[in-house]
C-alpha positions, 0 to 999 in steps of 0.5 A: 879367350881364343881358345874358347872362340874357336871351340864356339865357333866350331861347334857353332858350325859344326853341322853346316861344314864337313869336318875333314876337308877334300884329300887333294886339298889338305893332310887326309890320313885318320888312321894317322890321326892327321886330318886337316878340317876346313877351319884349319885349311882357312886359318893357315891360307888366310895366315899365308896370305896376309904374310905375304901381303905384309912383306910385299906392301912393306918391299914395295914401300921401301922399293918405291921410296928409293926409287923417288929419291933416284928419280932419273929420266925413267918412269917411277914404276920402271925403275921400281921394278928394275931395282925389285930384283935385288931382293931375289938373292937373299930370299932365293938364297934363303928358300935353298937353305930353307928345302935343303934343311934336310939336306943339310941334316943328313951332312951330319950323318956323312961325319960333319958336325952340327956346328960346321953345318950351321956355319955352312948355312949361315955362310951361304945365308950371309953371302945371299944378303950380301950379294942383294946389298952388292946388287942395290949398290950396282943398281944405283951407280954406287952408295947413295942415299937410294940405297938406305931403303934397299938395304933396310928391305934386304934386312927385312926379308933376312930377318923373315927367313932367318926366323925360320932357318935358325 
């Protein structure tokens, strides 16, 4: 059924929009067979856009929800906006491993073991989670019920990334 709403839709607009799109914007080498046309280029950025919008409407839900539990003398949005900064580890941590996968490909080539360098970077994607978990518990002066969102946005963005790394 998709498929055959995508073949009518392009040949629907097959003689109004150009077939391959501009070289600086999107992969333009035909020699290659590798040619991006502007369905491709609307389809992967409107994809990459509601992801992104998902993840942070759910972070901020999850932020603002402990941040009303604290409710201390600051403004609501001071304090969602201090705390936001625990989810920086895991994901920065994530992003490393993520564009050094080459990286850690070539390890194996130096004699390293594809086993050692899976728990090289599951150790190094567990300790960004950690430490996010350290920074909630931090922020909030210790365990308390403020910290449950936290830690449940921190196991979001982790189970985000680790689809993509492992």
């Amino acid at each position: 059924m998709g498929g055959s709403l995508l073949i009518f839709s392009y040949r629907s607009c097959a003689g109004r929009i150009p077939l391959a799109g501009k070289s600086w914007l999107m992969v333009n080498y035909p020699q290659a067979g590798e040619v991006f046309i502007w369905l491709d280029f609307i389809s992967i950025t409107t994809f990459m856009l509601i992801s992104m919008a998902g993840i942070a409407i759910i972070l901020f839900m999850l932020t603002m929800l402990s941040a009303s539990v604290v409710r201390e003398k600051e403004r609501i949005m001071a304090i969602v906006a201090k705390v936001g900064y625990l989810y920086a580890p895991v994901a920065l941590i994530s992003l490393i491993i993520g564009l050094g996968l080459i990286l850690f490909q070539s390890l194996g080539d130096i004699g390293i073991g594809k086993d050692v360098v899976r728990i090289m970077q599951g150790f190094l994607f567990a300790a960004g989670g950690i430490w996010s978990i350290y920074l909630a518990v931090r922020l909030h002066n210790g365990w308390s019920m403020a910290v449950i969102p936290n830690i449940i946005g921190i196991a979001v963005v982790t189970a985000a990334w680790h689809k993509v790394l492992f």
